[in-house]
TORVEX-613839 format. One record per residue (C-alpha): residue number from 1; residue in one letter; x, y, z negated. Coordinates in nm, 2 decimals. Example, Ala and Ser with C-alpha at 12.3 -4.5 7.8 and 13.67 -1.06 7.14 Angstrom:
2
+-----+------+--------+--------+--------+
| pos | code |      u |      v |      w |
+-----+------+--------+--------+--------+
|   1 |    A |   1.23 |  -0.45 |  -0.78 |
|   2 |    S |   1.37 |  -0.11 |  -0.71 |
+-----+------+--------+--------+--------+
***
This chain:
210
+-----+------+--------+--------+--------+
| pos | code |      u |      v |      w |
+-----+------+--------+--------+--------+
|   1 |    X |  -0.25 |   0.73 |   2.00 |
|   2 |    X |   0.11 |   0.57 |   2.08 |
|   3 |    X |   0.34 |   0.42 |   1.84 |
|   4 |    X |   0.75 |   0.41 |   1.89 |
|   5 |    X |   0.88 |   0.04 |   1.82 |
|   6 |    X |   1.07 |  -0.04 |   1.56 |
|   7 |    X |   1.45 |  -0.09 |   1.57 |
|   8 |    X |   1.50 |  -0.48 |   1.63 |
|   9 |    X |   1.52 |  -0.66 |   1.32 |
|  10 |    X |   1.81 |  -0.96 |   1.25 |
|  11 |    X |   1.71 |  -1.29 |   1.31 |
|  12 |    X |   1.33 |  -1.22 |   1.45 |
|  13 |    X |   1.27 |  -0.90 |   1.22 |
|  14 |    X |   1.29 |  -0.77 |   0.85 |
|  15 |    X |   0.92 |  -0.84 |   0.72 |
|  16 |    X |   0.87 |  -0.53 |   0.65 |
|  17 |    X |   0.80 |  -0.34 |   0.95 |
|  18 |    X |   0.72 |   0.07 |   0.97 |
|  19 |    X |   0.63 |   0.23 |   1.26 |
|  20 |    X |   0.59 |   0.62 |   1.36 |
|  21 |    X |   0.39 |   0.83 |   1.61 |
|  22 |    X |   0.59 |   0.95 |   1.93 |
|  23 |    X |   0.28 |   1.20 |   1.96 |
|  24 |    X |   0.44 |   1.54 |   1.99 |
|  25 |    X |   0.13 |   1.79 |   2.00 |
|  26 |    X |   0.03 |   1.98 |   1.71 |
|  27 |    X |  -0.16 |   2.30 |   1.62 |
|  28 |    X |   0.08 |   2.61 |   1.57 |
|  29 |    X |  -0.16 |   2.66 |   1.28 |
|  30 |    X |   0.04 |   2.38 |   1.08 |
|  31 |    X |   0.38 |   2.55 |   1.09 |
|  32 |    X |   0.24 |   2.90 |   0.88 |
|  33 |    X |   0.47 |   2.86 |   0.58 |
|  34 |    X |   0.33 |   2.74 |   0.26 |
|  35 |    X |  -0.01 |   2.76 |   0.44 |
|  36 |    X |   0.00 |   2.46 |   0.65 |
|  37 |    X |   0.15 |   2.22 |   0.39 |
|  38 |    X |  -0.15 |   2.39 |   0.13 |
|  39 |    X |  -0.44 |   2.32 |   0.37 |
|  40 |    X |  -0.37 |   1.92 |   0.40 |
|  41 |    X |  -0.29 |   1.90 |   0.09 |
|  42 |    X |  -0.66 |   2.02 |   0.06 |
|  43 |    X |  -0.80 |   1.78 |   0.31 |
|  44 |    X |  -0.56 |   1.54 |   0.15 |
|  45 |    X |  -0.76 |   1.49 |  -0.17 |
|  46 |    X |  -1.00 |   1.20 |  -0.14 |
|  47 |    X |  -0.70 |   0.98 |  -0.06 |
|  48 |    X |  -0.50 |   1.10 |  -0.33 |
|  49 |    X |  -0.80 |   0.95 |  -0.55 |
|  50 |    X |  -0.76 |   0.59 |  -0.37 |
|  51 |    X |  -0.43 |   0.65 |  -0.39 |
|  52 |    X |  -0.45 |   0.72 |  -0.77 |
|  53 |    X |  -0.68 |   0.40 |  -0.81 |
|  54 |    X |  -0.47 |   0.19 |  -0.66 |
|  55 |    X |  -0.20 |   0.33 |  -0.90 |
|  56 |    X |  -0.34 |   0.12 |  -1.17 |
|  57 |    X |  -0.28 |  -0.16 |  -0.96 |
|  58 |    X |   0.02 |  -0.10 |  -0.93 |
|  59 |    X |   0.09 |  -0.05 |  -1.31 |
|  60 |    X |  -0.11 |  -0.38 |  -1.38 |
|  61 |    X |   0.12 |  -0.55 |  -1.16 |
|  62 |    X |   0.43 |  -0.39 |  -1.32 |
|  63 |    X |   0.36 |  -0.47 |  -1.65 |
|  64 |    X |   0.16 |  -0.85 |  -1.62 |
|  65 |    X |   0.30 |  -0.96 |  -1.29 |
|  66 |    X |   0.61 |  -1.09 |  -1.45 |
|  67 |    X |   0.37 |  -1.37 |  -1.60 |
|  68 |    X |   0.29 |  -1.48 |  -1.29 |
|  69 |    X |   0.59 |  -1.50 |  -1.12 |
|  70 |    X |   0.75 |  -1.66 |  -1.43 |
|  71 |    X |   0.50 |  -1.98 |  -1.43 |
|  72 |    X |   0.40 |  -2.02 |  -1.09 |
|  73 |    X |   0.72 |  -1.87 |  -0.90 |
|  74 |    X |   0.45 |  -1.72 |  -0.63 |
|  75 |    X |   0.33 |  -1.42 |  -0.53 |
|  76 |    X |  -0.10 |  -1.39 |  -0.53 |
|  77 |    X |  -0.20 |  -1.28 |  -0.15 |
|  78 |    X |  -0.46 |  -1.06 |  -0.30 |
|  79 |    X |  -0.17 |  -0.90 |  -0.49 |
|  80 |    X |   0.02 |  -0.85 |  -0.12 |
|  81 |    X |  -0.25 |  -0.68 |   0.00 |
|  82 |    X |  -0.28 |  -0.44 |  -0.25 |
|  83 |    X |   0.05 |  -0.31 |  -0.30 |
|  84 |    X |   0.09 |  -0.32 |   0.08 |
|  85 |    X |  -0.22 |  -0.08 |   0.08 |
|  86 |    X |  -0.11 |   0.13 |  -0.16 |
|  87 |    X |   0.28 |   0.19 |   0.00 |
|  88 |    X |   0.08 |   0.20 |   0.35 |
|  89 |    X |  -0.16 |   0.52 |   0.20 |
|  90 |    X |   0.19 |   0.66 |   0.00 |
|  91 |    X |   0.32 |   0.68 |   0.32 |
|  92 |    X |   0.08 |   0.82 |   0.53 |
|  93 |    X |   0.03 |   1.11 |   0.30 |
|  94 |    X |   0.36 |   1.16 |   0.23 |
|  95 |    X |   0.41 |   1.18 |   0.60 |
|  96 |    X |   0.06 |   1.40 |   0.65 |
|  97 |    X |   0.09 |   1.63 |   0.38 |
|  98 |    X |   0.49 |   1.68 |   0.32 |
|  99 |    X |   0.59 |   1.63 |   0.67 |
| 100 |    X |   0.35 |   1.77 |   0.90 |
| 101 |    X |   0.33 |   1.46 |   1.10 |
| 102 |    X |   0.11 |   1.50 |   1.43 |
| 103 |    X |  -0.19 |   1.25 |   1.51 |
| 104 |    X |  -0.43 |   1.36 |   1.31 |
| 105 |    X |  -0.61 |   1.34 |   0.98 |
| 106 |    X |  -0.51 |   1.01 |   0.88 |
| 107 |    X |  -0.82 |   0.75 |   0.83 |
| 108 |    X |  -0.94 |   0.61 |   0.48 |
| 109 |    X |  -1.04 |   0.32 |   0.59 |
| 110 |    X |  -0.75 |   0.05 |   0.55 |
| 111 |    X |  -0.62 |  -0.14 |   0.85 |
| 112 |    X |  -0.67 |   0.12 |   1.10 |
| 113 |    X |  -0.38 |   0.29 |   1.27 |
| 114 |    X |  -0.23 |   0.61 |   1.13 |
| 115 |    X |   0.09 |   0.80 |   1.25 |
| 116 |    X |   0.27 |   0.63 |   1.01 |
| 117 |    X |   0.20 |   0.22 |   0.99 |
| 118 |    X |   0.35 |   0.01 |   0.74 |
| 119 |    X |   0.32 |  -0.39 |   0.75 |
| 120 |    X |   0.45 |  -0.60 |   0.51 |
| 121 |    X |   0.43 |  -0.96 |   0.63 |
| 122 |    X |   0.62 |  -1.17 |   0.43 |
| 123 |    X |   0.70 |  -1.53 |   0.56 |
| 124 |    X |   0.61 |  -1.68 |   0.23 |
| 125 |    X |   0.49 |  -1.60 |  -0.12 |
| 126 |    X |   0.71 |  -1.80 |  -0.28 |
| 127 |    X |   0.97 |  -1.58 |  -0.52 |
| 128 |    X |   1.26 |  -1.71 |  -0.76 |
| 129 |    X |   1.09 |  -1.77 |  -1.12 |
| 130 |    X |   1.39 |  -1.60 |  -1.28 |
| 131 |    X |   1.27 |  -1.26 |  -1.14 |
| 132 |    X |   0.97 |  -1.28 |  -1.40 |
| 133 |    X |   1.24 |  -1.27 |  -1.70 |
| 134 |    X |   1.08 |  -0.99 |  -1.91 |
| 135 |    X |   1.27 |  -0.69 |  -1.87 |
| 136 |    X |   1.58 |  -0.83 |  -1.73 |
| 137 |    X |   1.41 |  -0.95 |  -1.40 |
| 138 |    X |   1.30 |  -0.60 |  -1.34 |
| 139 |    X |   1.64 |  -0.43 |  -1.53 |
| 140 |    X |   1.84 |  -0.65 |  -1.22 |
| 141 |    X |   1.69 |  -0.59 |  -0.94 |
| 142 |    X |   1.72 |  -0.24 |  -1.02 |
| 143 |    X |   2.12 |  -0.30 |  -1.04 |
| 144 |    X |   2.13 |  -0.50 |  -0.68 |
| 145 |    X |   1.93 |  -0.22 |  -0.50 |
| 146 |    X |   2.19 |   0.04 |  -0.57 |
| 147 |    X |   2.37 |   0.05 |  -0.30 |
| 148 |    X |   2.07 |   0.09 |  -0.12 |
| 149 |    X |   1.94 |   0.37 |  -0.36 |
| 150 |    X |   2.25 |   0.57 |  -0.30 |
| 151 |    X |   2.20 |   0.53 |   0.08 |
| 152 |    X |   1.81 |   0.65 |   0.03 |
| 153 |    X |   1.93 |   0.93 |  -0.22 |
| 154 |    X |   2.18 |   1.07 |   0.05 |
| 155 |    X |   1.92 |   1.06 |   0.37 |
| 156 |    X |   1.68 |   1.18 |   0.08 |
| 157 |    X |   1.92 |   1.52 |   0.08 |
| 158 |    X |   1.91 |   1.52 |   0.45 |
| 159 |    X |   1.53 |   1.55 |   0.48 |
| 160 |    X |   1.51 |   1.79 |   0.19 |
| 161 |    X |   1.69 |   2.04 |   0.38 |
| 162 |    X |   1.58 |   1.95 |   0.71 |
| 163 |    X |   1.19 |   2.07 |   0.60 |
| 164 |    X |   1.37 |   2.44 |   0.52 |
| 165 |    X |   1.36 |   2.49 |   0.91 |
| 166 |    X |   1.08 |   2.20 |   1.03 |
| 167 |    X |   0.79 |   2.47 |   1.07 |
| 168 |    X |   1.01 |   2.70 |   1.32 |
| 169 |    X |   0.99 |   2.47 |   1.58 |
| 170 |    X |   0.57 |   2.38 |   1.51 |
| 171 |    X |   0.55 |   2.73 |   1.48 |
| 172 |    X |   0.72 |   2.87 |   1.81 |
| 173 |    X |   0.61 |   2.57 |   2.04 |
| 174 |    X |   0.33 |   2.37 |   1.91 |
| 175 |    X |   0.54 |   2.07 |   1.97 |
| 176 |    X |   0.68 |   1.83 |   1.68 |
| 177 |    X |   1.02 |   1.83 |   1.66 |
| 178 |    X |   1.22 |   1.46 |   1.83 |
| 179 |    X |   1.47 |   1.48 |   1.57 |
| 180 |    X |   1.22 |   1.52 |   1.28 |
| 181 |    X |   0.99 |   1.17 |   1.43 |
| 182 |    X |   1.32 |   1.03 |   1.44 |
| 183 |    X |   1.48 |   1.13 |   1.11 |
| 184 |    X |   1.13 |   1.10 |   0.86 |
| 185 |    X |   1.09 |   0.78 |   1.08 |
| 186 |    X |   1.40 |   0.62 |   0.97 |
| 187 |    X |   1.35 |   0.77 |   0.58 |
| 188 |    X |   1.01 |   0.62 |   0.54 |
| 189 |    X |   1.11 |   0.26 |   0.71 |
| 190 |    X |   1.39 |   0.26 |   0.47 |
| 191 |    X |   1.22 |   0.38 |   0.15 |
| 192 |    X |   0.98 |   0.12 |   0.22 |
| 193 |    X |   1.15 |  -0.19 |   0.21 |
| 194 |    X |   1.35 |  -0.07 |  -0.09 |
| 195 |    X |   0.98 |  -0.01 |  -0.29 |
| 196 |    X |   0.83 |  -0.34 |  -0.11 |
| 197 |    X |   1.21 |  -0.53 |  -0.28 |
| 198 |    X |   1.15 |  -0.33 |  -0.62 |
| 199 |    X |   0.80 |  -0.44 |  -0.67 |
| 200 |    X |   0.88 |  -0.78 |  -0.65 |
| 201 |    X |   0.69 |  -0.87 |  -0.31 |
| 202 |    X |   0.84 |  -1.21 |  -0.17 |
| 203 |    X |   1.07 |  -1.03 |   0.10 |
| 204 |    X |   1.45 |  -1.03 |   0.15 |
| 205 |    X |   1.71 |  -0.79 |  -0.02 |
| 206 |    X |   1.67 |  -0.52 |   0.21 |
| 207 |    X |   1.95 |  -0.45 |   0.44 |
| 208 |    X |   2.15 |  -0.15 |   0.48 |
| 209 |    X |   2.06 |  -0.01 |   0.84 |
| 210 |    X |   1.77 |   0.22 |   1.01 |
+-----+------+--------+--------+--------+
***
């Protein structure tokens, strides 16, 4: 299966990379109305469970995680890993069962390639100890990511209405639309570093470009 790059990053790359399929085939059978998006979300359902397991990761982390940023001013690998598994699997099923994305039924096992591959390699775990202030830390990082929120919000609109007409061409040619790889692409790469920033992983503010 190939992969398109992503864009270049500033300064030797944003540390949080996503990458998207350039495969194009796909089974006419997907782009039935209501009846492709139903079936995955069928063969969807045993990673929804990991993905509902690793939900209570993530709520552990949002609720204890300020202790550990606020006395050690570090980020635990172990805790990397997990939240970078559980926005990799939010993402390939978003981009499965929502989407319609070609190359296949995406693995459970982690690490292997999907048609949508997140990697979040920060270049250090260190983080700012004020960012584990109870409630405030949190409350302000909210506020700085605005900006970026009403970016996300407006390309959010974008895609909404762009899925009203995505099963014609799946439908009619049995090819995935360019513009669709190109426009989900550049949602999920931003949405990504926006959650990675929001849940406190050691990364830079995200910046405001595809």
């Amino acid at each position: 299966m190939a992969y398109a790059a992503p864009p270049a990053g500033p300064a030797g790359g944003y540390p949080v990379q996503v990458t998207v399929t350039d495969q194009r085939e796909l089974s006419r059978w997907w782009g039935i109305p209501v009846f492709g998006n139903f079936v995955r979300w069928v063969l969807a359902i045993p990673h929804l469970v990991v993905l509902w397991i690793l939900g209570f990761v993530l709520a552990f982390w949002l609720f204890l995680g300020w202790i550990v940023i606020l006395l050690t001013g570090r980020i635990p690998g172990i805790v990397v890993k997990l939240l970078t598994e559980y926005i990799q699997r939010g993402a390939r099923i978003g981009a499965y069962i929502g989407f319609l994305m070609p190359g296949g039924y995406p693995p459970l096992e982690p690490g292997a390639p999907t048609p949508v591959d997140v990697k979040i390699e920060p270049t250090s775990l260190e983080i700012n100890r004020l960012w584990g202030i109870p409630i405030v830390g949190f409350f302000v990082r909210i506020l700085v990511l605005i900006p970026q929120l009403i970016v996300l919000s407006i390309l959010g609109m974008v895609v909404g209405l762009s899925l009203i007409v995505l099963w014609i061409p799946i439908l009619l040619t049995g090819k995935y639309p360019g513009w669709a790889i190109s426009l989900y692409g550049a949602m999920f790469r931003y949405g990504t570093r926006v959650s990675a920033y929001l849940l406190f992983l050691p990364v830079p503010y995200p910046p405001i470009w595809f």
